[in-house]
PDB file as gemmi writes it, atoms N, CA and C in Angstrom:
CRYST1    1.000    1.000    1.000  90.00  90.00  90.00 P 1                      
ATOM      1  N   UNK A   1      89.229 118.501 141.599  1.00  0.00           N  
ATOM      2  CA  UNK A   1      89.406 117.090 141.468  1.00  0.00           C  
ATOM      3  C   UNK A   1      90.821 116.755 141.931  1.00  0.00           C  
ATOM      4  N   UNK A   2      90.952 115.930 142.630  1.00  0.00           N  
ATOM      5  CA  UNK A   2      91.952 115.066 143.694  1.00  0.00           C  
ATOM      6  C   UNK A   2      92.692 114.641 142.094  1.00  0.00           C  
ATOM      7  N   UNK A   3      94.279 114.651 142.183  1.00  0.00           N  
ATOM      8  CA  UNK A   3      95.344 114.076 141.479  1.00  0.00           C  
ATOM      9  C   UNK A   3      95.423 112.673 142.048  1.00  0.00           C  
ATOM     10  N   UNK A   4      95.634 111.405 141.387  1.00  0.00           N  
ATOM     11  CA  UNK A   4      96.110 110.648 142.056  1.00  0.00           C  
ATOM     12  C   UNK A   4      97.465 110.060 141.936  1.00  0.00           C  
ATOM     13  N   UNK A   5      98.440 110.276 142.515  1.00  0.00           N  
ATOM     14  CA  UNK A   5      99.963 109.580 142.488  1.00  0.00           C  
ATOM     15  C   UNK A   5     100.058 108.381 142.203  1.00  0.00           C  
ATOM     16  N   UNK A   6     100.940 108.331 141.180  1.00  0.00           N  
ATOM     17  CA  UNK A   6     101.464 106.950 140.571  1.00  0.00           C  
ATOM     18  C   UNK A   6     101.686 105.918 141.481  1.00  0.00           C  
ATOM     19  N   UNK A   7     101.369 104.918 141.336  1.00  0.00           N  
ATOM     20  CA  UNK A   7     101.904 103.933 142.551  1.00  0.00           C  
ATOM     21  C   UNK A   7     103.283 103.160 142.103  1.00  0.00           C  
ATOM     22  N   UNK A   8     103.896 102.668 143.160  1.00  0.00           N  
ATOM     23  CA  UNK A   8     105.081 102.142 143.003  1.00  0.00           C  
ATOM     24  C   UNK A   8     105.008 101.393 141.802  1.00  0.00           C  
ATOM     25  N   UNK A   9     106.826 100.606 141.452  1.00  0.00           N  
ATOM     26  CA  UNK A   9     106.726  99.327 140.787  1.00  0.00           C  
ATOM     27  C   UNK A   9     105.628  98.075 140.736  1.00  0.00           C  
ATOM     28  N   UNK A  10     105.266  98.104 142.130  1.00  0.00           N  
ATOM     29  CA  UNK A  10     104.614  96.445 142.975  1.00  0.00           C  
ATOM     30  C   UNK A  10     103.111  97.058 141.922  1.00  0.00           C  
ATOM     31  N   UNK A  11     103.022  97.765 141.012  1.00  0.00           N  
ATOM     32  CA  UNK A  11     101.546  97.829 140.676  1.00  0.00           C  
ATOM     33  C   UNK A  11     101.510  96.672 139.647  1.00  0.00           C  
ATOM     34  N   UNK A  12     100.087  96.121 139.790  1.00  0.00           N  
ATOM     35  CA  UNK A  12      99.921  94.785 139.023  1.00  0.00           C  
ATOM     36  C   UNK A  12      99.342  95.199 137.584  1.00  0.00           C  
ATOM     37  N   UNK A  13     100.648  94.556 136.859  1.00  0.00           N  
ATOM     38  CA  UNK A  13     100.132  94.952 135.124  1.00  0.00           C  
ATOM     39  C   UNK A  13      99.636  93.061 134.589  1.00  0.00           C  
ATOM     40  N   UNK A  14      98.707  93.222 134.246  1.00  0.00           N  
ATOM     41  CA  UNK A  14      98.078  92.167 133.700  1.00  0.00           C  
ATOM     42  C   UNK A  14      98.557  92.162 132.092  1.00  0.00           C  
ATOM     43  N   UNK A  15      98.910  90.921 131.586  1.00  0.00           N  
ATOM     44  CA  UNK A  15      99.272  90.433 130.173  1.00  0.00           C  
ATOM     45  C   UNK A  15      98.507  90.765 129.490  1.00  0.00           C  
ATOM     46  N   UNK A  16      97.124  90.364 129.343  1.00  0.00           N  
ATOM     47  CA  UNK A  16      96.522  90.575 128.583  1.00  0.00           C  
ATOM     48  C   UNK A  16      95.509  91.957 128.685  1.00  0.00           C  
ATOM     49  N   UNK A  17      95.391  92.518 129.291  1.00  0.00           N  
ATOM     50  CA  UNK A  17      95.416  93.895 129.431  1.00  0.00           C  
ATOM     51  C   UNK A  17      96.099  94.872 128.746  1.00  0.00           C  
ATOM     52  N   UNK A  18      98.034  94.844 128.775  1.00  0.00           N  
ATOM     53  CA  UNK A  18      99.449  95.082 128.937  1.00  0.00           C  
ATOM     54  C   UNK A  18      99.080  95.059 126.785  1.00  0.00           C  
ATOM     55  N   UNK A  19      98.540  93.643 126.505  1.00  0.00           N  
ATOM     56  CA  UNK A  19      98.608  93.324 125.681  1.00  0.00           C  
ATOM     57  C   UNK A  19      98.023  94.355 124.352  1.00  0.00           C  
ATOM     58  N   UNK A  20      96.421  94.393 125.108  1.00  0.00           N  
ATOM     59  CA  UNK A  20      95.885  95.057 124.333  1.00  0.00           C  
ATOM     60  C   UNK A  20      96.374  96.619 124.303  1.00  0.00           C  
ATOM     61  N   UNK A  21      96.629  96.971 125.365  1.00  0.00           N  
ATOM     62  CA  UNK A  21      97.285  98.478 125.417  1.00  0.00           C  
ATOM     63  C   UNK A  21      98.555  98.702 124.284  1.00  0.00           C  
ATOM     64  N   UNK A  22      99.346  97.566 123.809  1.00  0.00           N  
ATOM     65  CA  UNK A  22     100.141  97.349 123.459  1.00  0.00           C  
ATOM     66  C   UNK A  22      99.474  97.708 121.817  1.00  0.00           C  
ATOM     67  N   UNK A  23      98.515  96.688 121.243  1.00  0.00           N  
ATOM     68  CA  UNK A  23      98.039  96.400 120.382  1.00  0.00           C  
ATOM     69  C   UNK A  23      97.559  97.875 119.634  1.00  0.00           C  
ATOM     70  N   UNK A  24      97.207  98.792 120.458  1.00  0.00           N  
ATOM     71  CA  UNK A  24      96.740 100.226 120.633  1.00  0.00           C  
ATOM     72  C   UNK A  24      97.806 101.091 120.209  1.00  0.00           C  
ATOM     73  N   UNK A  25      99.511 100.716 119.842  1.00  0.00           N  
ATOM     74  CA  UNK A  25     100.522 101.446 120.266  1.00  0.00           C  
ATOM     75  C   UNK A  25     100.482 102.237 121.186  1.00  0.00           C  
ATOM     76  N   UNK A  26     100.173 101.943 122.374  1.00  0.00           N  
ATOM     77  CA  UNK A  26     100.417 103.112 123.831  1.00  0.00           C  
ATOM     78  C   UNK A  26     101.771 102.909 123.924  1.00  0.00           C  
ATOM     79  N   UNK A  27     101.958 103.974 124.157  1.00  0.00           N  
ATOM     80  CA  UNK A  27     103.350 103.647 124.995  1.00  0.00           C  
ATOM     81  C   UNK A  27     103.316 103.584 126.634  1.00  0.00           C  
ATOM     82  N   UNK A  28     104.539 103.770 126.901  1.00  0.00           N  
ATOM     83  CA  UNK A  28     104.912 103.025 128.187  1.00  0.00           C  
ATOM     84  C   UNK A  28     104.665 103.991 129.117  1.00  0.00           C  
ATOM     85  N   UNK A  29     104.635 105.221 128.955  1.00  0.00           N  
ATOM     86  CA  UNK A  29     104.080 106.252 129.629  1.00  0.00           C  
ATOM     87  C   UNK A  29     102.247 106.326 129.913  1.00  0.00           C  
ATOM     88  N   UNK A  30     101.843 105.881 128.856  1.00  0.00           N  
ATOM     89  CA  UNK A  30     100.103 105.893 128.451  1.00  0.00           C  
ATOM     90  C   UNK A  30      99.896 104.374 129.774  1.00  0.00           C  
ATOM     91  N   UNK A  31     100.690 103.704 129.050  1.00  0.00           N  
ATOM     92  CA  UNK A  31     100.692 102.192 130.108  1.00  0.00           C  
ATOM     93  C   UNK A  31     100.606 102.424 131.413  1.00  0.00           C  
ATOM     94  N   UNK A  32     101.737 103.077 131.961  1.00  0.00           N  
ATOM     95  CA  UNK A  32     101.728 103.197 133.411  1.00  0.00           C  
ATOM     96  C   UNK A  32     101.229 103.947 134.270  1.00  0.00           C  
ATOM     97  N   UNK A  33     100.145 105.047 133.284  1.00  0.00           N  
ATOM     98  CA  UNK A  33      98.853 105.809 133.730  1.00  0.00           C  
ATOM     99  C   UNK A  33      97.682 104.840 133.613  1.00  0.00           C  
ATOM    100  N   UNK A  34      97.305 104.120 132.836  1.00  0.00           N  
ATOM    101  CA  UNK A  34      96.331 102.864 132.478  1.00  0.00           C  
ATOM    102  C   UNK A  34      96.580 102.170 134.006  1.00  0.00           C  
ATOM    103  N   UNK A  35      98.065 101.811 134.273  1.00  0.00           N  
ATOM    104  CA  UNK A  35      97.914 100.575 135.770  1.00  0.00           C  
ATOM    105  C   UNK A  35      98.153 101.788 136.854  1.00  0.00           C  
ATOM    106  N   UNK A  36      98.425 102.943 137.048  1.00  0.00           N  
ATOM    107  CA  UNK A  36      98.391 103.325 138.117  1.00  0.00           C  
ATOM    108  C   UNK A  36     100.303 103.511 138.281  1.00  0.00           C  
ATOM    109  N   UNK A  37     100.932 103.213 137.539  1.00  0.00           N  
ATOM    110  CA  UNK A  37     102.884 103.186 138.192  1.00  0.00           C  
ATOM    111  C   UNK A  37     103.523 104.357 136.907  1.00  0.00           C  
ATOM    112  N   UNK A  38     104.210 104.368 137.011  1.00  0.00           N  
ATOM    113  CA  UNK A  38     105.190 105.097 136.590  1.00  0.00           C  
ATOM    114  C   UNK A  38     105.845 104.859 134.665  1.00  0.00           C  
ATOM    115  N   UNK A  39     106.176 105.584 134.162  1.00  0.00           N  
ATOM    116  CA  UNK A  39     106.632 104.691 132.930  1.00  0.00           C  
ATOM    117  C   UNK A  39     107.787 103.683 133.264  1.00  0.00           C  
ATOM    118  N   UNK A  40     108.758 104.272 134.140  1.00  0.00           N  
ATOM    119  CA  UNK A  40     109.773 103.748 134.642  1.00  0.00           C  
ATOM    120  C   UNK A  40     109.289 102.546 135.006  1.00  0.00           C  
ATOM    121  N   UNK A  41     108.704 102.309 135.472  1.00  0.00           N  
ATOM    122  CA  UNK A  41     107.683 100.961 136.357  1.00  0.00           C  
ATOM    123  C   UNK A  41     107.421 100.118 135.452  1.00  0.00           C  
ATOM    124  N   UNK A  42     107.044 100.661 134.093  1.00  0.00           N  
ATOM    125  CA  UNK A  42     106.689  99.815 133.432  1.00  0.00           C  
ATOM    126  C   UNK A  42     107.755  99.640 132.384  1.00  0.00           C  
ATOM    127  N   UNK A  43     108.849  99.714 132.088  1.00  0.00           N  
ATOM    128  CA  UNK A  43     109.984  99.967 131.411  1.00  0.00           C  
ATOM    129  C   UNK A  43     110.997  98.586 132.306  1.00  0.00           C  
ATOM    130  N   UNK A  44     110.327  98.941 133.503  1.00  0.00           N  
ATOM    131  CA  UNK A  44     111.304  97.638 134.531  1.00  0.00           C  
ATOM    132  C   UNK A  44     110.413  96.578 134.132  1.00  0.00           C  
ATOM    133  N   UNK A  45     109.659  96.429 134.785  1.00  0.00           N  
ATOM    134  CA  UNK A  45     108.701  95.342 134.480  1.00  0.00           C  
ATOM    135  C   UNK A  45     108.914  94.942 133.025  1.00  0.00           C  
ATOM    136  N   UNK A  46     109.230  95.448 131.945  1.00  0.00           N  
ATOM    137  CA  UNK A  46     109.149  94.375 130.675  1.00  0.00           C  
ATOM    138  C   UNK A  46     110.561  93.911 130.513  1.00  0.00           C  
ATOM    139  N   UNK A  47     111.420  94.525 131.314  1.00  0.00           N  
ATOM    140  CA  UNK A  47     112.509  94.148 131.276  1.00  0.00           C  
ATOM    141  C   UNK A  47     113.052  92.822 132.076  1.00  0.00           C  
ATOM    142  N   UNK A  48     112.114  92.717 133.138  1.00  0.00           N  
ATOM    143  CA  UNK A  48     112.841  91.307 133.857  1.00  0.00           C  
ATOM    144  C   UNK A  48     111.703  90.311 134.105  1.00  0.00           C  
ATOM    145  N   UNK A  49     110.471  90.661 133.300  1.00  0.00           N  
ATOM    146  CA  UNK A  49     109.446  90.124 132.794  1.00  0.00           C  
ATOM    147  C   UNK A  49     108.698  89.046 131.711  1.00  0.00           C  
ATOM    148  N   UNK A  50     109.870  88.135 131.293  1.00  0.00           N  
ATOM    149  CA  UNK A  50     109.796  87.783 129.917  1.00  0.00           C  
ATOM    150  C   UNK A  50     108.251  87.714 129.330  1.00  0.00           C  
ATOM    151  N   UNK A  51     107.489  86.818 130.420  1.00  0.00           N  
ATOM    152  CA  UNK A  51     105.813  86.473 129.675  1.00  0.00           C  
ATOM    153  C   UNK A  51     105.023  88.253 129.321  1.00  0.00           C  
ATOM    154  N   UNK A  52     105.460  89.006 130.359  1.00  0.00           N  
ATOM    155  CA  UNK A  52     104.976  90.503 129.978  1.00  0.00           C  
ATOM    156  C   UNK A  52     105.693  90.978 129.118  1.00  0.00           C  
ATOM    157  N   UNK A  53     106.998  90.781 128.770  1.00  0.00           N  
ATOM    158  CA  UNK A  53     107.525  91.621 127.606  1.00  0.00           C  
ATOM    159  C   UNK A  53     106.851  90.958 126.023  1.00  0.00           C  
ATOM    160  N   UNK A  54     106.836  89.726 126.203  1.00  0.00           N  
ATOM    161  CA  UNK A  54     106.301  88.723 124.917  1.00  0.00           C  
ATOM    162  C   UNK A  54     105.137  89.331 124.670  1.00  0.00           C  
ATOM    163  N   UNK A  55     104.310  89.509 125.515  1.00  0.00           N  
ATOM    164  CA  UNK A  55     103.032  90.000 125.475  1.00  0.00           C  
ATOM    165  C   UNK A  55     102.587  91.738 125.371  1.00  0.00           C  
ATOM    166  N   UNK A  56     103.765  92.089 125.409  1.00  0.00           N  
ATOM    167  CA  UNK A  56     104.015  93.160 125.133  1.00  0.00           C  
ATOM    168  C   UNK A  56     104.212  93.424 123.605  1.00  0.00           C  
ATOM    169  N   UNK A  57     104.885  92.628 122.877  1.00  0.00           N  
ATOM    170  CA  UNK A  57     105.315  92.275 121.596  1.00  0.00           C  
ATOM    171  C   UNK A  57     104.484  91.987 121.312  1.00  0.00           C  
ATOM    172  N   UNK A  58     103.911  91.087 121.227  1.00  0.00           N  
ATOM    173  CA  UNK A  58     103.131  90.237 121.113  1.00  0.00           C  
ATOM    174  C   UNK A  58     101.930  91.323 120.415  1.00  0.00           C  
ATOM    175  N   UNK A  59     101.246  91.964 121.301  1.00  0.00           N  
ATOM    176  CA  UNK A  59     100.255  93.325 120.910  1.00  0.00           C  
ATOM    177  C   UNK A  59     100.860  94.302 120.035  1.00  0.00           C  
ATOM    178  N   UNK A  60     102.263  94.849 120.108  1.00  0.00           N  
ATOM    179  CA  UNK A  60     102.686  95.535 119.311  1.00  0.00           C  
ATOM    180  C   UNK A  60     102.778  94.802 117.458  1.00  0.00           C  
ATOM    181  N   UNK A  61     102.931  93.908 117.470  1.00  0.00           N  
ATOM    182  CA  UNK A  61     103.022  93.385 116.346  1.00  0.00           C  
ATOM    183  C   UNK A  61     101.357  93.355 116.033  1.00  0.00           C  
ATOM    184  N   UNK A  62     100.531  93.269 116.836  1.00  0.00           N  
ATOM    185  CA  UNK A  62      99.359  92.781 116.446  1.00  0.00           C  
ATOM    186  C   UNK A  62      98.699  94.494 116.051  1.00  0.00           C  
ATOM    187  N   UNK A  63      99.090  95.164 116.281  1.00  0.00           N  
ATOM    188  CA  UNK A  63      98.852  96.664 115.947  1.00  0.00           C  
ATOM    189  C   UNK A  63      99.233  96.690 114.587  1.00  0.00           C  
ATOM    190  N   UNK A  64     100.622  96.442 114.904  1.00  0.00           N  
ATOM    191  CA  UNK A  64     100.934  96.935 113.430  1.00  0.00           C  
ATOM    192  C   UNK A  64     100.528  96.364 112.231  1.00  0.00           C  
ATOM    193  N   UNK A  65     100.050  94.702 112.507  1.00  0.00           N  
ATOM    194  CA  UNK A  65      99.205  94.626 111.864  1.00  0.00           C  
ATOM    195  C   UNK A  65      98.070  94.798 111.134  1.00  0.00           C  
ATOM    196  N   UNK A  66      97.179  94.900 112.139  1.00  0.00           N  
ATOM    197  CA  UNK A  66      95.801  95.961 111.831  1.00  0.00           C  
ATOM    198  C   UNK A  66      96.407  97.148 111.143  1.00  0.00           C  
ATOM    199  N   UNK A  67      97.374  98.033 111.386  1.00  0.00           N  
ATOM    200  CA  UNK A  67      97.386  99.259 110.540  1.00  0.00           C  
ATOM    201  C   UNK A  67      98.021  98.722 109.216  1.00  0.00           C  
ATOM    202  N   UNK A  68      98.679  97.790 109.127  1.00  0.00           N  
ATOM    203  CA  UNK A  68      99.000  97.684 107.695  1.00  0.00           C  
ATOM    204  C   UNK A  68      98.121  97.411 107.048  1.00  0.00           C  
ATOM    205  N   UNK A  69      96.770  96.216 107.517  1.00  0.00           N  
ATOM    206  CA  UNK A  69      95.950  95.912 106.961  1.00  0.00           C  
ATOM    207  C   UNK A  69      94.924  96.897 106.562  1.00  0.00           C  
ATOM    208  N   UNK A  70      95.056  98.216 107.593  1.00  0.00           N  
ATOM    209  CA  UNK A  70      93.678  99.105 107.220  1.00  0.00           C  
ATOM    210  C   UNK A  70      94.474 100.034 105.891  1.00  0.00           C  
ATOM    211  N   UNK A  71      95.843 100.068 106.069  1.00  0.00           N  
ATOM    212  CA  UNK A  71      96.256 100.919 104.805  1.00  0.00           C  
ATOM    213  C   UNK A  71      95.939 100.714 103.951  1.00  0.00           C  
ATOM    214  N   UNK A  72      96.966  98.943 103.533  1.00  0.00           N  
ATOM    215  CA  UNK A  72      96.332  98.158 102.350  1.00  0.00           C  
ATOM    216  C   UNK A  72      94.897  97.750 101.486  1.00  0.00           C  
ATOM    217  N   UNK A  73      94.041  98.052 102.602  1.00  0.00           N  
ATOM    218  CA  UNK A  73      92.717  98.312 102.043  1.00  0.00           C  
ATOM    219  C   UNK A  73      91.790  99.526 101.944  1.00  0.00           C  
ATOM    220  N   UNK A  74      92.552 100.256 102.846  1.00  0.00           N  
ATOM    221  CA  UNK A  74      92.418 101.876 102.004  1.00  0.00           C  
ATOM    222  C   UNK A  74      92.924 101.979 100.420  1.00  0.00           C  
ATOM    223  N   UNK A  75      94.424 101.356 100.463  1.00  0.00           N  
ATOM    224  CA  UNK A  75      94.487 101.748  98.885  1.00  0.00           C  
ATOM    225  C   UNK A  75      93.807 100.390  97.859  1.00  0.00           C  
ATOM    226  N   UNK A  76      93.630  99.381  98.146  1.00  0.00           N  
ATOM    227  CA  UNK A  76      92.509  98.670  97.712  1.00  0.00           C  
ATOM    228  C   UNK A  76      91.446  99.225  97.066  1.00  0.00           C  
ATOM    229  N   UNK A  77      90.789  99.991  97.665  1.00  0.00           N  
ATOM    230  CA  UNK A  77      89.704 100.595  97.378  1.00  0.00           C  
ATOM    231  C   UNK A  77      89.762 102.392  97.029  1.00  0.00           C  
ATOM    232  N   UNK A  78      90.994 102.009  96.093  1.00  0.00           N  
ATOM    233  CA  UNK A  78      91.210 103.305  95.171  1.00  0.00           C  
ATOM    234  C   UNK A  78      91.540 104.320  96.355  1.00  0.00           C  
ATOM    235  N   UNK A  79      92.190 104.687  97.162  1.00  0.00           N  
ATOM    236  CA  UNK A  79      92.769 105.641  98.204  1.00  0.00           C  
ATOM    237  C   UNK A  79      94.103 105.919  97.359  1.00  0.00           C  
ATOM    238  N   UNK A  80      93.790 107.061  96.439  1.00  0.00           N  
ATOM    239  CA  UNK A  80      95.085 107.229  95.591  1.00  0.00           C  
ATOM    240  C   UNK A  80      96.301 107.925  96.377  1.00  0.00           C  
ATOM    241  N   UNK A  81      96.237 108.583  97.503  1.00  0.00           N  
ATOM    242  CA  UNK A  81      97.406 109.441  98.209  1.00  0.00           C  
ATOM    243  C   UNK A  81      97.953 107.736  99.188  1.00  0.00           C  
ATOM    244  N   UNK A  82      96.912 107.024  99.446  1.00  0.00           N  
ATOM    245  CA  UNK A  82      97.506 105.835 100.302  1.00  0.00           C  
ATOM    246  C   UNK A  82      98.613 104.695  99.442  1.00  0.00           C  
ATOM    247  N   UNK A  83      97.693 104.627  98.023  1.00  0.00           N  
ATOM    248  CA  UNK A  83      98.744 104.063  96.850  1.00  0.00           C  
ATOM    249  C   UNK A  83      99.788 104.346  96.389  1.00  0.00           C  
ATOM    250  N   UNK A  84      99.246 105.839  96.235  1.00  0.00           N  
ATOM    251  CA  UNK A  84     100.977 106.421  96.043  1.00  0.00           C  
ATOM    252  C   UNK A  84     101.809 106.605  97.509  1.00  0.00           C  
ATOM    253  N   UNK A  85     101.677 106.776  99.338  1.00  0.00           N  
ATOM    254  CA  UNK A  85     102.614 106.363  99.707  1.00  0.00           C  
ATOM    255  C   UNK A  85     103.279 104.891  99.847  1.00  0.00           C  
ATOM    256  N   UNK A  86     102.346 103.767  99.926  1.00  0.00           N  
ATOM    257  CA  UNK A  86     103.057 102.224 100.166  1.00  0.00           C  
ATOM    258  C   UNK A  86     103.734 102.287  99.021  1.00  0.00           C  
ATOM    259  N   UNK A  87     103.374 102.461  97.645  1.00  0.00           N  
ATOM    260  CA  UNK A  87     104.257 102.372  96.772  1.00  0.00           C  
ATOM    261  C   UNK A  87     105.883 103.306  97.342  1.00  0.00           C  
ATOM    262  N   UNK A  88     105.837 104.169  97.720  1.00  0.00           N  
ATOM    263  CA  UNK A  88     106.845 104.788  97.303  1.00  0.00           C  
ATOM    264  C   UNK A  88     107.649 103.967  99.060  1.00  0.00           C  
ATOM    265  N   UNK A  89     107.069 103.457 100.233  1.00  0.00           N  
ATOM    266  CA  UNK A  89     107.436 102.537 100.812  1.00  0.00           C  
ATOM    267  C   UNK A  89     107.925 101.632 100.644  1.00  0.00           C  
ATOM    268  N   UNK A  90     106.560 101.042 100.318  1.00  0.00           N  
ATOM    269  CA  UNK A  90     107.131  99.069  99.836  1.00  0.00           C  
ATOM    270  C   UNK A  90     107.883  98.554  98.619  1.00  0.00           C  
ATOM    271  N   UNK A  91     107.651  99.704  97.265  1.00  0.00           N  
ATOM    272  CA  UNK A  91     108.291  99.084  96.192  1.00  0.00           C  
ATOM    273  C   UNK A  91     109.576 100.200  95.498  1.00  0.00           C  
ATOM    274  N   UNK A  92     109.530 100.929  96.910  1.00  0.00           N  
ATOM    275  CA  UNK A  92     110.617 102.224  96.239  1.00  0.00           C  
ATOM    276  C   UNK A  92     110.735 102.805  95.151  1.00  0.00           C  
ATOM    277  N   UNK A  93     109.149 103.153  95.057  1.00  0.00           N  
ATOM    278  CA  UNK A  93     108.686 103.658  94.116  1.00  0.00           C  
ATOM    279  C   UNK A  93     109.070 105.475  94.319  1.00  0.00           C  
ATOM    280  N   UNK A  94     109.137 106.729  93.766  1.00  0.00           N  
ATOM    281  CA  UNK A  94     109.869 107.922  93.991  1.00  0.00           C  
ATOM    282  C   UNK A  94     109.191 109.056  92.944  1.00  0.00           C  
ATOM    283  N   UNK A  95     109.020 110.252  93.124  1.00  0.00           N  
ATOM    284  CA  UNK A  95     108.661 111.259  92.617  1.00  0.00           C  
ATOM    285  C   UNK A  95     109.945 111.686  91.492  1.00  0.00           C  
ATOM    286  N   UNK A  96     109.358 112.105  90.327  1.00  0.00           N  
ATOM    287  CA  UNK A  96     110.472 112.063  89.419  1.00  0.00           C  
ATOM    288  C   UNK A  96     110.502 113.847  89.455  1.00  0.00           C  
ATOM    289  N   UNK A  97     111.414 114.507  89.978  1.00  0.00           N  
ATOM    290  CA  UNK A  97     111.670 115.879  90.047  1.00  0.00           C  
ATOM    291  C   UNK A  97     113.215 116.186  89.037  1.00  0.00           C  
ATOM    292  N   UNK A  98     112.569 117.027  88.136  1.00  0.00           N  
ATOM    293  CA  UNK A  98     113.552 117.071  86.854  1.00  0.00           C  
ATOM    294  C   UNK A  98     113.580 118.715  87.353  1.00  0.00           C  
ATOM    295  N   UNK A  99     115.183 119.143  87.296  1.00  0.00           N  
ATOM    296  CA  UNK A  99     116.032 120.017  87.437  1.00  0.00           C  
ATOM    297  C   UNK A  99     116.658 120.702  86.551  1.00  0.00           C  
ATOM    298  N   UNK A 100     116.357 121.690  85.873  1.00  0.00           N  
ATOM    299  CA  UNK A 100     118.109 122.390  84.705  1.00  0.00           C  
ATOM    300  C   UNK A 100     118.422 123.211  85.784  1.00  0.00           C  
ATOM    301  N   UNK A 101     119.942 123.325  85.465  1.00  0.00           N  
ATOM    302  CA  UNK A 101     120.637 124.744  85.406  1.00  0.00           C  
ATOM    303  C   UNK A 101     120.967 125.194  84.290  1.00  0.00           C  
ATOM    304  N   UNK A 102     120.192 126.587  84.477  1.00  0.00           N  
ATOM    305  CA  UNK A 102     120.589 127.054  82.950  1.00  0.00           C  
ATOM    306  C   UNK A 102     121.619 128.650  83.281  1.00  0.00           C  
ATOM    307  N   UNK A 103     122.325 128.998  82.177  1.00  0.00           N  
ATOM    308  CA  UNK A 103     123.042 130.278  82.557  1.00  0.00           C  
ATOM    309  C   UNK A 103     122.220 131.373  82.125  1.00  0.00           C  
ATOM    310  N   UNK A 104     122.846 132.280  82.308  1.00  0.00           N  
ATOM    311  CA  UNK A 104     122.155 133.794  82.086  1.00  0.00           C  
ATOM    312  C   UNK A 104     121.887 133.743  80.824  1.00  0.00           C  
ATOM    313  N   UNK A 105     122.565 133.358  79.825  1.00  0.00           N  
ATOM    314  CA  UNK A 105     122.567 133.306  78.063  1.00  0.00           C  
ATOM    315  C   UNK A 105     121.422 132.284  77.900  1.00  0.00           C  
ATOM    316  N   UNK A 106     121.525 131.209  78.305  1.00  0.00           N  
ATOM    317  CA  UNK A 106     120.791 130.079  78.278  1.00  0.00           C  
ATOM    318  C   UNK A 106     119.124 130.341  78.410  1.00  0.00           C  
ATOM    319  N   UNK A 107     119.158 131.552  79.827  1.00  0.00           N  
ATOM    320  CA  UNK A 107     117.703 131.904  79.972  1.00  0.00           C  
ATOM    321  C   UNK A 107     117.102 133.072  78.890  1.00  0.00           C  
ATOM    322  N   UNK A 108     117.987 133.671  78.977  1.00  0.00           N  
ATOM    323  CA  UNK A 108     117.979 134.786  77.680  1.00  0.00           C  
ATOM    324  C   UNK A 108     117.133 134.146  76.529  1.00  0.00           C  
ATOM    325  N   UNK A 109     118.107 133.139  76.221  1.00  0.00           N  
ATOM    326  CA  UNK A 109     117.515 132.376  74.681  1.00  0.00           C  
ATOM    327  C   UNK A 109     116.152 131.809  74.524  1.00  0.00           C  
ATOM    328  N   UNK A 110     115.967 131.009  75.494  1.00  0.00           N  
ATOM    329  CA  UNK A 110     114.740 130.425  76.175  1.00  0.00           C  
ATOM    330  C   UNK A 110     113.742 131.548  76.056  1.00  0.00           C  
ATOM    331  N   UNK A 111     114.125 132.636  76.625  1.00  0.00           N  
ATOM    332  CA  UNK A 111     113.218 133.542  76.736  1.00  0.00           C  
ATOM    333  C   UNK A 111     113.063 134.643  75.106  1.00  0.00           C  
ATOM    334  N   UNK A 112     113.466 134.512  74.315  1.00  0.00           N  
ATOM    335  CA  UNK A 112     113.559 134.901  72.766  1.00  0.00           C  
ATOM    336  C   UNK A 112     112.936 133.677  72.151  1.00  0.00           C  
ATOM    337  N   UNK A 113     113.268 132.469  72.437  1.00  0.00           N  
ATOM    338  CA  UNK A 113     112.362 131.143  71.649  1.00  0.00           C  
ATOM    339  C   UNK A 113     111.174 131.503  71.993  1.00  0.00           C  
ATOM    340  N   UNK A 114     110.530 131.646  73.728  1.00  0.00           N  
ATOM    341  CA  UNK A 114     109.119 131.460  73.406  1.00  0.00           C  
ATOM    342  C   UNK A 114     108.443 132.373  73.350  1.00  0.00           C  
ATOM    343  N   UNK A 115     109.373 133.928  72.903  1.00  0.00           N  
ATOM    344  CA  UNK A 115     108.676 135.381  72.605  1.00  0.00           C  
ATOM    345  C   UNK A 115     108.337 135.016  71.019  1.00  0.00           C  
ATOM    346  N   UNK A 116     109.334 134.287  70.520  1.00  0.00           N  
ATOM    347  CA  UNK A 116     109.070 134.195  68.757  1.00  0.00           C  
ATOM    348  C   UNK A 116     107.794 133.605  68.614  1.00  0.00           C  
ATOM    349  N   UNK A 117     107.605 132.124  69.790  1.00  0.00           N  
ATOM    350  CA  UNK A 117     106.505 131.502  69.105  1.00  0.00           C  
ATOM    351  C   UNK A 117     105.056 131.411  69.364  1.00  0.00           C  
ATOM    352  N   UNK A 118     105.107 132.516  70.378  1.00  0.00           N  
ATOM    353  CA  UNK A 118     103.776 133.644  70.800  1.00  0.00           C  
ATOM    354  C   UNK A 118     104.025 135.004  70.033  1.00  0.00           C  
ATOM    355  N   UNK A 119     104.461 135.265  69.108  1.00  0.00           N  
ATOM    356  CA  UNK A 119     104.344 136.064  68.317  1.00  0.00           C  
ATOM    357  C   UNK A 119     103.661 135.707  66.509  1.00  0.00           C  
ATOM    358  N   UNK A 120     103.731 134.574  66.282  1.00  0.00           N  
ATOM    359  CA  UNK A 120     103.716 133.292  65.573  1.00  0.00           C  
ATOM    360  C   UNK A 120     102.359 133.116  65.409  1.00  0.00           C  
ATOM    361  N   UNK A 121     102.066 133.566  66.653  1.00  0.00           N  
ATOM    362  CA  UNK A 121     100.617 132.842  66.986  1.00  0.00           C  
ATOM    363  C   UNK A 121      99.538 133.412  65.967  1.00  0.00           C  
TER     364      UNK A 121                                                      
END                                                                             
């Protein structure tokens, strides 16, 4: 099977096309295999492009939408690993990891307390 070479800048990226690719999170590399140019190509183009860069945005926001919305109703509907990450996202919510240092004597003792009270038993 024949490779086909990227075509120049002059390749025609359509908005609403651009858009939905956008909406998809492609990136700009995925993009400029989709029109046939280069990422570079398409990196210029949103740059001196305003209606294609908007529309570029434009889809990216509309992505991230949809994924917030599919999270939020994953944990809606009891998705307890999805609840517990937005929480620990959105409301800086945090895993409570409790630490001693104890010394050599310290473990010693520890370790005589709970020989006594399995002996007890």
């Amino acid at each position: 099977m024949a490779t086909r070479k990227p075509r120049s800048d002059a390749a025609p990226i359509g908005a609403a096309e651009l858009e939905k690719l956008a909406a998809m999170h492609c990136t700009q590399q995925e993009v400029g295999s989709w029109f046939g140019c280069t990422q570079q190509a398409v990196s210029k183009r949103l740059a001196r492009d305003a209606p294609l860069a908007e529309a570029w945005q434009r889809g990216w926001d509309k992505g991230s939408i949809s994924l917030r919305r599919a999270q939020f109703e994953a944990a809606q509907a009891g998705d307890r690993t999805m609840m517990i990450w937005l929480g620990k996202q959105w409301l800086g919510q945090a895993d409570k990891i409790e630490t001693r240092h104890l010394t050599l004597d310290a473990i010693e003792e520890e370790l005589q307390r709970i020989l006594a009270e399995s002996r007890g038993r």
